[in-house]
mmCIF file of the N, C-alpha and C atoms, coordinates in Angstrom:
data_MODEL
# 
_entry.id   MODEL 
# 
loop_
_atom_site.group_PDB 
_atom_site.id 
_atom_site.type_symbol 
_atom_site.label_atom_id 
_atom_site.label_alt_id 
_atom_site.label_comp_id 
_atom_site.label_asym_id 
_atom_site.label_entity_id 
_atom_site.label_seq_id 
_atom_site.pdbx_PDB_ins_code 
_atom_site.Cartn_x 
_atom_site.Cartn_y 
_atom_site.Cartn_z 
_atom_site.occupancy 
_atom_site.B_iso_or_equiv 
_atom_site.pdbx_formal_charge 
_atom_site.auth_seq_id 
_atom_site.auth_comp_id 
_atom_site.auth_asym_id 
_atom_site.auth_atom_id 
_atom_site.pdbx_PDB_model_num 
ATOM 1   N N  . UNK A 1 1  ? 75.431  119.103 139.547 1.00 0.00 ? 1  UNK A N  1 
ATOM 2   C CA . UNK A 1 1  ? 76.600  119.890 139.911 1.00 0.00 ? 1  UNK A CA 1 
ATOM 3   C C  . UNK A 1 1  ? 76.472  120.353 141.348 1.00 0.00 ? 1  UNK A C  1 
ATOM 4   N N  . UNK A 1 2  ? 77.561  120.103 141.840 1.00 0.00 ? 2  UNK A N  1 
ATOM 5   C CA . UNK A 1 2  ? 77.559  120.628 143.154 1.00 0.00 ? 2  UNK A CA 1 
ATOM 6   C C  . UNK A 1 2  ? 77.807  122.545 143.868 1.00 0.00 ? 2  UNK A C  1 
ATOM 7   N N  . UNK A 1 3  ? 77.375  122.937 144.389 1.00 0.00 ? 3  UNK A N  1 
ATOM 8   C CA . UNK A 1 3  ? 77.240  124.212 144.676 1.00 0.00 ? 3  UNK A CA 1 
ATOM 9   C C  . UNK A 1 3  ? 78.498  124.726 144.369 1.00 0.00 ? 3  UNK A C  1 
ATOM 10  N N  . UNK A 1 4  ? 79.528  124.462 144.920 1.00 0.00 ? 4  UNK A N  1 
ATOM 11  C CA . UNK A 1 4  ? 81.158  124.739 144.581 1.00 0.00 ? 4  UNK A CA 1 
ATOM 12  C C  . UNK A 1 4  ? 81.368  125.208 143.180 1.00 0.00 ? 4  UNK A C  1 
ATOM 13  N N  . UNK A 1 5  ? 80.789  123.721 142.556 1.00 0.00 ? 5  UNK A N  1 
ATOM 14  C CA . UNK A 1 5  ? 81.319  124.095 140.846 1.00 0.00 ? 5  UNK A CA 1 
ATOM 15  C C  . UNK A 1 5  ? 80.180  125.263 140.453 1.00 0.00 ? 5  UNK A C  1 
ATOM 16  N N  . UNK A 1 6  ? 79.039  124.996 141.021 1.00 0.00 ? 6  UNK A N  1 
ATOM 17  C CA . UNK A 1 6  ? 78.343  125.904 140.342 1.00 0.00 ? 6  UNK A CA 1 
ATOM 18  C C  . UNK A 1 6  ? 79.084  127.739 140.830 1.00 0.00 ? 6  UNK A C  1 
ATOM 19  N N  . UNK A 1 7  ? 79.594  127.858 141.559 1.00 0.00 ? 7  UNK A N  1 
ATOM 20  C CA . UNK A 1 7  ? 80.172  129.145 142.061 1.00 0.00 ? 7  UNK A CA 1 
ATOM 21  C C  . UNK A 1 7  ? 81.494  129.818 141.278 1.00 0.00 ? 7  UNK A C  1 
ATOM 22  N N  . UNK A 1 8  ? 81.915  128.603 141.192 1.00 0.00 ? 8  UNK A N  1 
ATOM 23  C CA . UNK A 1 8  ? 83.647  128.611 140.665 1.00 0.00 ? 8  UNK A CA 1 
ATOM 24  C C  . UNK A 1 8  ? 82.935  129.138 139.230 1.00 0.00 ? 8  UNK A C  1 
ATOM 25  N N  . UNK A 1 9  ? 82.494  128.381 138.502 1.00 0.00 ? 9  UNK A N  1 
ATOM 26  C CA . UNK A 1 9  ? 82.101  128.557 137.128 1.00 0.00 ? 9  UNK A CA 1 
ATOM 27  C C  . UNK A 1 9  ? 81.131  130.048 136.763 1.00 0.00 ? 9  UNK A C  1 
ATOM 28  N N  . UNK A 1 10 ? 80.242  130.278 137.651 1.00 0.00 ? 10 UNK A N  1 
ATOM 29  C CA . UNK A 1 10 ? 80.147  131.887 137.978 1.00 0.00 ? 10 UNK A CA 1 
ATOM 30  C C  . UNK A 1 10 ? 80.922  132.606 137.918 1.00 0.00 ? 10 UNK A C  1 
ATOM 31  N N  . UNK A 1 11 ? 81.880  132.806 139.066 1.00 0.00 ? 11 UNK A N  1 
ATOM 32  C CA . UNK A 1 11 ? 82.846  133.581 139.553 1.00 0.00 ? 11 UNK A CA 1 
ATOM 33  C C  . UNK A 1 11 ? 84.265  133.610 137.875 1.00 0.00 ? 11 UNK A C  1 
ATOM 34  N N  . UNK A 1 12 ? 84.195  132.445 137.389 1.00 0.00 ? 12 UNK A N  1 
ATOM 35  C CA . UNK A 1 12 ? 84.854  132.759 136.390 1.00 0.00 ? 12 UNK A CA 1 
ATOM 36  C C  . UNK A 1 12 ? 83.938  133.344 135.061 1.00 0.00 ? 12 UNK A C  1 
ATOM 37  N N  . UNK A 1 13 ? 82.826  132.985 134.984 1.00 0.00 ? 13 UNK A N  1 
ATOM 38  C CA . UNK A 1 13 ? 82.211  134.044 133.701 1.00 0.00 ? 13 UNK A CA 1 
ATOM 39  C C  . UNK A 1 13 ? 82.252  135.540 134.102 1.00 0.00 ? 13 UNK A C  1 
ATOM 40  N N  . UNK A 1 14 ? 81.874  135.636 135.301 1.00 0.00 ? 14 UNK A N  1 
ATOM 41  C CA . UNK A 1 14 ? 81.747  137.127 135.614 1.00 0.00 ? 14 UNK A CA 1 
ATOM 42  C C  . UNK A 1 14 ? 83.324  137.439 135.282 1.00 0.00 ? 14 UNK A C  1 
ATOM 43  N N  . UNK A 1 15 ? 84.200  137.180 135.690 1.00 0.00 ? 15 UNK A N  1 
ATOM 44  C CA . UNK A 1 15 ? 85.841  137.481 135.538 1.00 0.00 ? 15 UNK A CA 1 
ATOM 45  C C  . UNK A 1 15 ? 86.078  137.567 133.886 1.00 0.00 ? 15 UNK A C  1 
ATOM 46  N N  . UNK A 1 16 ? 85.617  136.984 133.243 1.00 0.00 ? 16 UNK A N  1 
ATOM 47  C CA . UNK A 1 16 ? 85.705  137.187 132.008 1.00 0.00 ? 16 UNK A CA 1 
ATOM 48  C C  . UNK A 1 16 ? 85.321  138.078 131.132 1.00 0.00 ? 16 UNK A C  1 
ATOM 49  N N  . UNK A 1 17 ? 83.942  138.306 131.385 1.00 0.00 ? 17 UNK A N  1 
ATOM 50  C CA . UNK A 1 17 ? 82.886  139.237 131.132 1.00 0.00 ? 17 UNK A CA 1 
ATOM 51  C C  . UNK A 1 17 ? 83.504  140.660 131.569 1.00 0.00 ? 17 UNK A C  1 
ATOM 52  N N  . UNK A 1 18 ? 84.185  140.932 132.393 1.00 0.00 ? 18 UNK A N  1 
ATOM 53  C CA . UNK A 1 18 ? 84.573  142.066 132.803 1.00 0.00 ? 18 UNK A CA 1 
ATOM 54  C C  . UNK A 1 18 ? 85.843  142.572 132.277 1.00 0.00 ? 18 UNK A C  1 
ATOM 55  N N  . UNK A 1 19 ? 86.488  141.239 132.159 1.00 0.00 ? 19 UNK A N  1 
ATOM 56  C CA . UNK A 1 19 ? 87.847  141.391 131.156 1.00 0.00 ? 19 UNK A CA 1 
ATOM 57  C C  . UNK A 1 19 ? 88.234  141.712 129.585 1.00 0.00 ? 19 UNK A C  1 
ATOM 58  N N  . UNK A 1 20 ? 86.762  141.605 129.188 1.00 0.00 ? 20 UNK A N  1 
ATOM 59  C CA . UNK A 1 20 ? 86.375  141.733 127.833 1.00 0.00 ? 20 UNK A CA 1 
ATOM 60  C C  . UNK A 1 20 ? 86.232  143.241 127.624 1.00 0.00 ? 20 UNK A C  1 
ATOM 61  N N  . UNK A 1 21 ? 85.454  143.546 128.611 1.00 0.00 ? 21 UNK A N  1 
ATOM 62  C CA . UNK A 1 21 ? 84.613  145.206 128.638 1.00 0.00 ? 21 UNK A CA 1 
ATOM 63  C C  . UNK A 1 21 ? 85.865  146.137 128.149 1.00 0.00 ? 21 UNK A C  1 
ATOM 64  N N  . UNK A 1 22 ? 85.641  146.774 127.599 1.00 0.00 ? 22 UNK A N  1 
ATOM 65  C CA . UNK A 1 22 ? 86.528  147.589 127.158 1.00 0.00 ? 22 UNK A CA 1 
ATOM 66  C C  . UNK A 1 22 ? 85.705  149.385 126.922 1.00 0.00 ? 22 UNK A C  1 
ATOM 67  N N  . UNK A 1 23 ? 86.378  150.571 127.282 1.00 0.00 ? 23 UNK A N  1 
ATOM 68  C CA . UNK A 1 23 ? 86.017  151.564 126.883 1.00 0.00 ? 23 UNK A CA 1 
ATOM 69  C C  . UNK A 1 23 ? 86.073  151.626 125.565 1.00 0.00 ? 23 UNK A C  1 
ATOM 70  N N  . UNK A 1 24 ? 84.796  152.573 124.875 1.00 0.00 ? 24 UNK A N  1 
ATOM 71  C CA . UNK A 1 24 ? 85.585  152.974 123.610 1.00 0.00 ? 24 UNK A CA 1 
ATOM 72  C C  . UNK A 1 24 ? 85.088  154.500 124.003 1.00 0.00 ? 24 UNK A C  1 
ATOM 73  N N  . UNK A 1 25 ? 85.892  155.287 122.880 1.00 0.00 ? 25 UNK A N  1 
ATOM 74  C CA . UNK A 1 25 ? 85.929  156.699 122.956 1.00 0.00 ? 25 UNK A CA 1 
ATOM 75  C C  . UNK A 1 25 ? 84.931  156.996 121.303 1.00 0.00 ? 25 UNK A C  1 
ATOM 76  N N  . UNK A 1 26 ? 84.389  158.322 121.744 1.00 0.00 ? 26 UNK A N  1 
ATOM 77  C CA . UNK A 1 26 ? 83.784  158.792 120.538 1.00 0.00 ? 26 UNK A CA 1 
ATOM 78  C C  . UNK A 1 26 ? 84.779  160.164 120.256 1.00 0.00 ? 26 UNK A C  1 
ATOM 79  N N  . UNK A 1 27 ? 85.063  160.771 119.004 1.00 0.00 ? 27 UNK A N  1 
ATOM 80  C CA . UNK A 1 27 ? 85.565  161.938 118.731 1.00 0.00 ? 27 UNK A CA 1 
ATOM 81  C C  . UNK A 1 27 ? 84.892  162.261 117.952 1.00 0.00 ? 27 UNK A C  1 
ATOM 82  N N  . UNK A 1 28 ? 84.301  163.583 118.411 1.00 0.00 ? 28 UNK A N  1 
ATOM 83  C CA . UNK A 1 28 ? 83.471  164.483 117.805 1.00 0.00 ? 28 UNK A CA 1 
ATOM 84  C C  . UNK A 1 28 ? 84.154  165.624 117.266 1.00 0.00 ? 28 UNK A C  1 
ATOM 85  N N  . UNK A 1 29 ? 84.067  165.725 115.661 1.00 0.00 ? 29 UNK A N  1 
ATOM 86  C CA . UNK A 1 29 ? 84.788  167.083 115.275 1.00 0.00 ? 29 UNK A CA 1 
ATOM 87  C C  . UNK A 1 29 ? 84.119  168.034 115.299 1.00 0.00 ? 29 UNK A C  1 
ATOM 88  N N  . UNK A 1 30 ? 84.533  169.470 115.089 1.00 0.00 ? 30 UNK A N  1 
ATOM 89  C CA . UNK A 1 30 ? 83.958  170.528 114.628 1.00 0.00 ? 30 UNK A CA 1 
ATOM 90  C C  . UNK A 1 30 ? 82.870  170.710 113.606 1.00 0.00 ? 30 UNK A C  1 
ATOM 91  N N  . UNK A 1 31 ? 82.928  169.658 112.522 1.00 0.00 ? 31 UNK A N  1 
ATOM 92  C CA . UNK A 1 31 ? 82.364  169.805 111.394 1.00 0.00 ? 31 UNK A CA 1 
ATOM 93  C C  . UNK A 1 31 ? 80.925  168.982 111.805 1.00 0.00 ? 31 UNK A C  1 
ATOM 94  N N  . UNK A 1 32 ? 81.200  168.131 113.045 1.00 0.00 ? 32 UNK A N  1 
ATOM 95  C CA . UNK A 1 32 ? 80.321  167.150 113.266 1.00 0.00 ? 32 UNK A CA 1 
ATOM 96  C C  . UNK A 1 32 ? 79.958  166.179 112.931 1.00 0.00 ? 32 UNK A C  1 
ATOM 97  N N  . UNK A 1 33 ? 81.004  165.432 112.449 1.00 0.00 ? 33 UNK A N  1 
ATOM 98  C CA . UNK A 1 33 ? 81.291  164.343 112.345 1.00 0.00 ? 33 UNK A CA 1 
ATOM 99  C C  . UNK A 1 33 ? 81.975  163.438 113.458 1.00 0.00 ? 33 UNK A C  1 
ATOM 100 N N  . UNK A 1 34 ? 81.880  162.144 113.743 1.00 0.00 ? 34 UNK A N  1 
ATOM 101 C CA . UNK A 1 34 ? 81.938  161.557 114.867 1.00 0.00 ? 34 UNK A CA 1 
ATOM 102 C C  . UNK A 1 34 ? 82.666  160.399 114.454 1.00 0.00 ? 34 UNK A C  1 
ATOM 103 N N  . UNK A 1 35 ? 83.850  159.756 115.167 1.00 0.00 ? 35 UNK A N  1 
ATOM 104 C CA . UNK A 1 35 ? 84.406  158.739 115.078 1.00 0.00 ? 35 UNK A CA 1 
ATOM 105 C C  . UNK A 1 35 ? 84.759  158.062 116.269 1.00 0.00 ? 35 UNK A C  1 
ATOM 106 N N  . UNK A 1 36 ? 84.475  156.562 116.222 1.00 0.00 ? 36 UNK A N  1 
ATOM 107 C CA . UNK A 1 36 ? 84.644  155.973 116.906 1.00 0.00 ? 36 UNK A CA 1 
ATOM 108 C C  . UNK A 1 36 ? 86.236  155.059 117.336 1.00 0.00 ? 36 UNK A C  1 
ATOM 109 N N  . UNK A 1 37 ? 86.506  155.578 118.745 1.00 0.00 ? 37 UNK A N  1 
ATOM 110 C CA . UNK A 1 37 ? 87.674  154.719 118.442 1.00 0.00 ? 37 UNK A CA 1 
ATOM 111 C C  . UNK A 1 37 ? 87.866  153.468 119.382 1.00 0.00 ? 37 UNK A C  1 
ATOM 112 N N  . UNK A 1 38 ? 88.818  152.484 119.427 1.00 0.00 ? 38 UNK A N  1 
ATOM 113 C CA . UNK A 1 38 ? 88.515  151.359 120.409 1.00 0.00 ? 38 UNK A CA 1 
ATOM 114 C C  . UNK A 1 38 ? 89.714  151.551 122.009 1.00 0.00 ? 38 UNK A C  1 
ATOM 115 N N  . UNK A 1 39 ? 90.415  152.572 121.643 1.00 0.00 ? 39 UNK A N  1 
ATOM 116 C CA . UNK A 1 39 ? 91.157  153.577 122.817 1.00 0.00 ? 39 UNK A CA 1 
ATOM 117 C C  . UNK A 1 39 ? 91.133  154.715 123.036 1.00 0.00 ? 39 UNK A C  1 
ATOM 118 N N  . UNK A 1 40 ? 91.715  154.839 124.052 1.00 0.00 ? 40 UNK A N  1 
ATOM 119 C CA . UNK A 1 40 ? 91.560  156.378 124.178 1.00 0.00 ? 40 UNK A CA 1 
ATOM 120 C C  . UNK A 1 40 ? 92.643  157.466 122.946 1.00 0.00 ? 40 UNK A C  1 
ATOM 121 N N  . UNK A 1 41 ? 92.744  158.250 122.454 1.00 0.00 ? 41 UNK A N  1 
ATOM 122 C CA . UNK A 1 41 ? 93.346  158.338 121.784 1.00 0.00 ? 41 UNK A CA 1 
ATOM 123 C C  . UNK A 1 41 ? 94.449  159.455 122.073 1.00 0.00 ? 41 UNK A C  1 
ATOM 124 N N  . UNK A 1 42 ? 95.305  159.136 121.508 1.00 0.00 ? 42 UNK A N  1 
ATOM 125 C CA . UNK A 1 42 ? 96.904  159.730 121.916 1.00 0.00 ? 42 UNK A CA 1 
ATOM 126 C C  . UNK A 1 42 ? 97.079  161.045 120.999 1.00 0.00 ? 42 UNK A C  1 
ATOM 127 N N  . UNK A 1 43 ? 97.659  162.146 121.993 1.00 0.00 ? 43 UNK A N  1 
ATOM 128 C CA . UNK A 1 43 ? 97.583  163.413 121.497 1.00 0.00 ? 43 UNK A CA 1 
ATOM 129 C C  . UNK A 1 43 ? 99.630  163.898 121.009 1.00 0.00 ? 43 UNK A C  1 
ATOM 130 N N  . UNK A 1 44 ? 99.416  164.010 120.314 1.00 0.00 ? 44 UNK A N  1 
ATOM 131 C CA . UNK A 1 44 ? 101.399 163.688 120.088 1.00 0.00 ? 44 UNK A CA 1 
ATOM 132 C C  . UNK A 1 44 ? 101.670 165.563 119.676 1.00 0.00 ? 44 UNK A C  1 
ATOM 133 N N  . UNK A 1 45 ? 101.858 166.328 121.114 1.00 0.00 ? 45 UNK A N  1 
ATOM 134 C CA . UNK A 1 45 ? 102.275 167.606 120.809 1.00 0.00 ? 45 UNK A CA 1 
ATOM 135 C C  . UNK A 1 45 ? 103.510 168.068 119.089 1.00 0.00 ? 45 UNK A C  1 
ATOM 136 N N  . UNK A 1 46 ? 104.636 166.632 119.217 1.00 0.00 ? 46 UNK A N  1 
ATOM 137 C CA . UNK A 1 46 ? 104.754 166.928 117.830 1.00 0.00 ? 46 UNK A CA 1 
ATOM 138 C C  . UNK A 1 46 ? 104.571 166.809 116.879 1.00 0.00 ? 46 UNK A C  1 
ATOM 139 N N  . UNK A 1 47 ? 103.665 166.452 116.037 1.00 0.00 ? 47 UNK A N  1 
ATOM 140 C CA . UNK A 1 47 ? 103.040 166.416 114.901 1.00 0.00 ? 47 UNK A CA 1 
ATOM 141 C C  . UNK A 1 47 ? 101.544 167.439 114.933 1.00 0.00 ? 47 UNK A C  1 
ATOM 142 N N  . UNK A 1 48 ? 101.062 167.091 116.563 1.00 0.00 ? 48 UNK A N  1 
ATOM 143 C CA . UNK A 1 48 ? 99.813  167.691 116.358 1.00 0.00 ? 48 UNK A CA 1 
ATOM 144 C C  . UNK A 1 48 ? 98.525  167.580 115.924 1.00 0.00 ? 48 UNK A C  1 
ATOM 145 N N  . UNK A 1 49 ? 98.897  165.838 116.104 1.00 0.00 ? 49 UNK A N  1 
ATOM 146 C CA . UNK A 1 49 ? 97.563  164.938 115.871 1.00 0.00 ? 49 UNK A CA 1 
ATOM 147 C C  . UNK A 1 49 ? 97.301  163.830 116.725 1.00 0.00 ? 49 UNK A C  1 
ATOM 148 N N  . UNK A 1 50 ? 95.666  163.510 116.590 1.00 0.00 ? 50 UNK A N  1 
ATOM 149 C CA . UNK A 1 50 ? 95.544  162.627 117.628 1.00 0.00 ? 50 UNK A CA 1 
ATOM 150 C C  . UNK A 1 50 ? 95.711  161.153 116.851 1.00 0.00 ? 50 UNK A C  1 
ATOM 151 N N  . UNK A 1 51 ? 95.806  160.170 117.446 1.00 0.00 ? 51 UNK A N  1 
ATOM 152 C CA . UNK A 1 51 ? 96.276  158.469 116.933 1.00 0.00 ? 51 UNK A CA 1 
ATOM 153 C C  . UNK A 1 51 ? 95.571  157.788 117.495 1.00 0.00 ? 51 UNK A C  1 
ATOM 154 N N  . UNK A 1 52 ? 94.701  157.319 116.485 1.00 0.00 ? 52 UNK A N  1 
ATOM 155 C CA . UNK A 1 52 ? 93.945  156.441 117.525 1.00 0.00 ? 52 UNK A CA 1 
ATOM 156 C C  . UNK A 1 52 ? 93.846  154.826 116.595 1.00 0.00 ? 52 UNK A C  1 
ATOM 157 N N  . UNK A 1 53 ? 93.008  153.469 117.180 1.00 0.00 ? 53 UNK A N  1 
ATOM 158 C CA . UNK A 1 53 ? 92.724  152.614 116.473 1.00 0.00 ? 53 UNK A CA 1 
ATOM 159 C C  . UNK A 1 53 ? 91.028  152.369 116.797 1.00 0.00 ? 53 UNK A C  1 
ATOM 160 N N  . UNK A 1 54 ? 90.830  152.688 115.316 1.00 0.00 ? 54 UNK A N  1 
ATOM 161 C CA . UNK A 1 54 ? 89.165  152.688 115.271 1.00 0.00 ? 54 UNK A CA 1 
ATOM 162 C C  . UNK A 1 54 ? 88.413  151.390 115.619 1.00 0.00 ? 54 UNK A C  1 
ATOM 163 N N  . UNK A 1 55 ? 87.074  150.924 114.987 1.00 0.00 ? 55 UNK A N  1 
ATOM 164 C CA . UNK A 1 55 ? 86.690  149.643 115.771 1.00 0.00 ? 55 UNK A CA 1 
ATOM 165 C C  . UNK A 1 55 ? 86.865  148.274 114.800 1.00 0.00 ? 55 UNK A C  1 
ATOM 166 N N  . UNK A 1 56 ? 87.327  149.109 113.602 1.00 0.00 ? 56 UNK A N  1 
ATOM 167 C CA . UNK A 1 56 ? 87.699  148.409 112.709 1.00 0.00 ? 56 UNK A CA 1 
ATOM 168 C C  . UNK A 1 56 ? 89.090  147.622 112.451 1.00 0.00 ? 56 UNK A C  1 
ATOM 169 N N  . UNK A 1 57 ? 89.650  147.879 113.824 1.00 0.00 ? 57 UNK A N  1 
ATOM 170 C CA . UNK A 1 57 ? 91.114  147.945 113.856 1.00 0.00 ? 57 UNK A CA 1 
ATOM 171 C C  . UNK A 1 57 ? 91.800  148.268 112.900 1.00 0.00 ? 57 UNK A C  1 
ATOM 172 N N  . UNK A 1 58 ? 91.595  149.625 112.458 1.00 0.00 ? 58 UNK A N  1 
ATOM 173 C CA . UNK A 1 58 ? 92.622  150.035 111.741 1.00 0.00 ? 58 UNK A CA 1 
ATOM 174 C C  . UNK A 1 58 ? 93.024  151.781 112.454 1.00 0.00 ? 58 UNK A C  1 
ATOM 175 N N  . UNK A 1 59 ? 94.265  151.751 111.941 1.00 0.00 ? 59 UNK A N  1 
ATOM 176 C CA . UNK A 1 59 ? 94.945  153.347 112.858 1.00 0.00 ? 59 UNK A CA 1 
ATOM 177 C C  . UNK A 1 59 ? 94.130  154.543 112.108 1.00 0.00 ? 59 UNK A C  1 
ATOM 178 N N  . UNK A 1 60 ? 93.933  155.488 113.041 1.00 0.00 ? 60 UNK A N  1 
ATOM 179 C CA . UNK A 1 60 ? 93.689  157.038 112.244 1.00 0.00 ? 60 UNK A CA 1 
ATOM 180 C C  . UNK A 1 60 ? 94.429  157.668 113.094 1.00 0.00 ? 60 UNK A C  1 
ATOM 181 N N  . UNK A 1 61 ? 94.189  158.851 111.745 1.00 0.00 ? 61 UNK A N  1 
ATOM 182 C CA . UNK A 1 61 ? 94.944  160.127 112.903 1.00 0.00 ? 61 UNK A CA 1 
ATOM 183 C C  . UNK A 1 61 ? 93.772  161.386 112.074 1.00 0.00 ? 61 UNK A C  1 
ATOM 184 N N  . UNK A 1 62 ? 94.012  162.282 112.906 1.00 0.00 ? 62 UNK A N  1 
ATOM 185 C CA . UNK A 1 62 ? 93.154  163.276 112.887 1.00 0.00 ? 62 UNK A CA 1 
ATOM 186 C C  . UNK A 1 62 ? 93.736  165.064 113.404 1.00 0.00 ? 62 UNK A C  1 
ATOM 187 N N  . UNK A 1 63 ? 93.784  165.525 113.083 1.00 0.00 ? 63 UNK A N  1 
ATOM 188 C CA . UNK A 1 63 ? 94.330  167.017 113.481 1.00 0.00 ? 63 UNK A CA 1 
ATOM 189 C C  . UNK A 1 63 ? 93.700  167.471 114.831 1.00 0.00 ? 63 UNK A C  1 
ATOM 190 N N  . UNK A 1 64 ? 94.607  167.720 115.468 1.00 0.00 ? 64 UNK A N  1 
ATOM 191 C CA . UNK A 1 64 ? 93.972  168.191 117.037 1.00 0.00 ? 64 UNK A CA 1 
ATOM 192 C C  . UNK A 1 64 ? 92.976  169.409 116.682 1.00 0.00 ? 64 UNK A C  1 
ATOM 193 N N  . UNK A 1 65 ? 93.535  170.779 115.257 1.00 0.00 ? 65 UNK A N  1 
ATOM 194 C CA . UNK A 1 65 ? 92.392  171.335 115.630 1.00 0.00 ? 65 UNK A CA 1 
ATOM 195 C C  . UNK A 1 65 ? 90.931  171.146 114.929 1.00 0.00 ? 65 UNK A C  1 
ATOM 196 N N  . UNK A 1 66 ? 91.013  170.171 114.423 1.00 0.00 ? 66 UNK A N  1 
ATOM 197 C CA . UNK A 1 66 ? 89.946  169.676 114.322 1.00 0.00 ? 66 UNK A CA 1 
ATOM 198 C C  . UNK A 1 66 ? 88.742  169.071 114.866 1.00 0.00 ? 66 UNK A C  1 
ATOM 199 N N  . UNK A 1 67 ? 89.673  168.585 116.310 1.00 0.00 ? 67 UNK A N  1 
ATOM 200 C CA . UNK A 1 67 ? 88.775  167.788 116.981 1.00 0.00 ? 67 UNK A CA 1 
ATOM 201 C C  . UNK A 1 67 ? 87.876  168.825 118.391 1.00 0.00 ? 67 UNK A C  1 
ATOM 202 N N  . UNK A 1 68 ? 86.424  168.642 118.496 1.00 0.00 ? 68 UNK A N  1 
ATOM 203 C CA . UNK A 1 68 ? 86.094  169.251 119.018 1.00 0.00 ? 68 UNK A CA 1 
ATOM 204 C C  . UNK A 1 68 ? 85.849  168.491 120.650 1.00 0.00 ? 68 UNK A C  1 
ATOM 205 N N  . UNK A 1 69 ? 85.489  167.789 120.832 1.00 0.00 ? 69 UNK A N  1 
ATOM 206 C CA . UNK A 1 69 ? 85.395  166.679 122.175 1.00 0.00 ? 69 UNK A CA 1 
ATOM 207 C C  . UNK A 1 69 ? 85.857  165.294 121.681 1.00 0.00 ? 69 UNK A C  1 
ATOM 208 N N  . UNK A 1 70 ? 86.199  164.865 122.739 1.00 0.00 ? 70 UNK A N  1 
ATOM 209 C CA . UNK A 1 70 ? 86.326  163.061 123.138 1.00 0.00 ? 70 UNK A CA 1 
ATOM 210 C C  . UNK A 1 70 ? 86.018  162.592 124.545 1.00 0.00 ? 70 UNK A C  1 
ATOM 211 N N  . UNK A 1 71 ? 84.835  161.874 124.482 1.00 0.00 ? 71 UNK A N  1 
ATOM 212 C CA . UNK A 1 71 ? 84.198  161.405 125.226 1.00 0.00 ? 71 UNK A CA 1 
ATOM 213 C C  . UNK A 1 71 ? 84.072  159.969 125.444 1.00 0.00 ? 71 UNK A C  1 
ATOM 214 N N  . UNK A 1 72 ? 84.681  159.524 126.777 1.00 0.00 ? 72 UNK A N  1 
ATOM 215 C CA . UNK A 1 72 ? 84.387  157.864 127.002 1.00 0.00 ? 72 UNK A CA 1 
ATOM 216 C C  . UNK A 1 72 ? 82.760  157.303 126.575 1.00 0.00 ? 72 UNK A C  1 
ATOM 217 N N  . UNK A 1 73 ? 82.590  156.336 126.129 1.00 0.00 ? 73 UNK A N  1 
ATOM 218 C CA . UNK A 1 73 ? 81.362  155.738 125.855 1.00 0.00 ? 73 UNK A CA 1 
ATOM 219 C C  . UNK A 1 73 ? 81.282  154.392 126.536 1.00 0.00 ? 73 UNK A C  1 
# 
């Protein structure tokens, strides 16, 4: 392989690899219990809960006053 391809083909794993990366968030309740979610999670003043999709891809929701931190991971 010539240096070129060998660069191009780099330059595209790294591009990929980075495109994959994704934050996830942890939510830590009061009670101390911890959930993981695969976004950041959405705070909806009317209802008064947060929405998130866990890593399981499935939705939760959770009571804002329940939740004690959320922290990027």
């Amino acid at each position: 392989m010539n240096i070129a391809l060998k660069n191009t083909l780099a330059a595209m794993l790294a591009l990929s690899l980075v495109s994959c990366s994704s934050s996830h968030y942890k939510v830590t309740l009061r009670d101390g219990r911890e959930f993981m979610a695969a976004s950041r999670p959405e705070f909806s003043p009317k209802t008064g809960y947060y929405r998130f999709r866990n890593l399981s891809n499935k939705d939760a929701l959770i009571r804002a006053d329940e939740v004690l931190l959320i922290t990027e991971q």
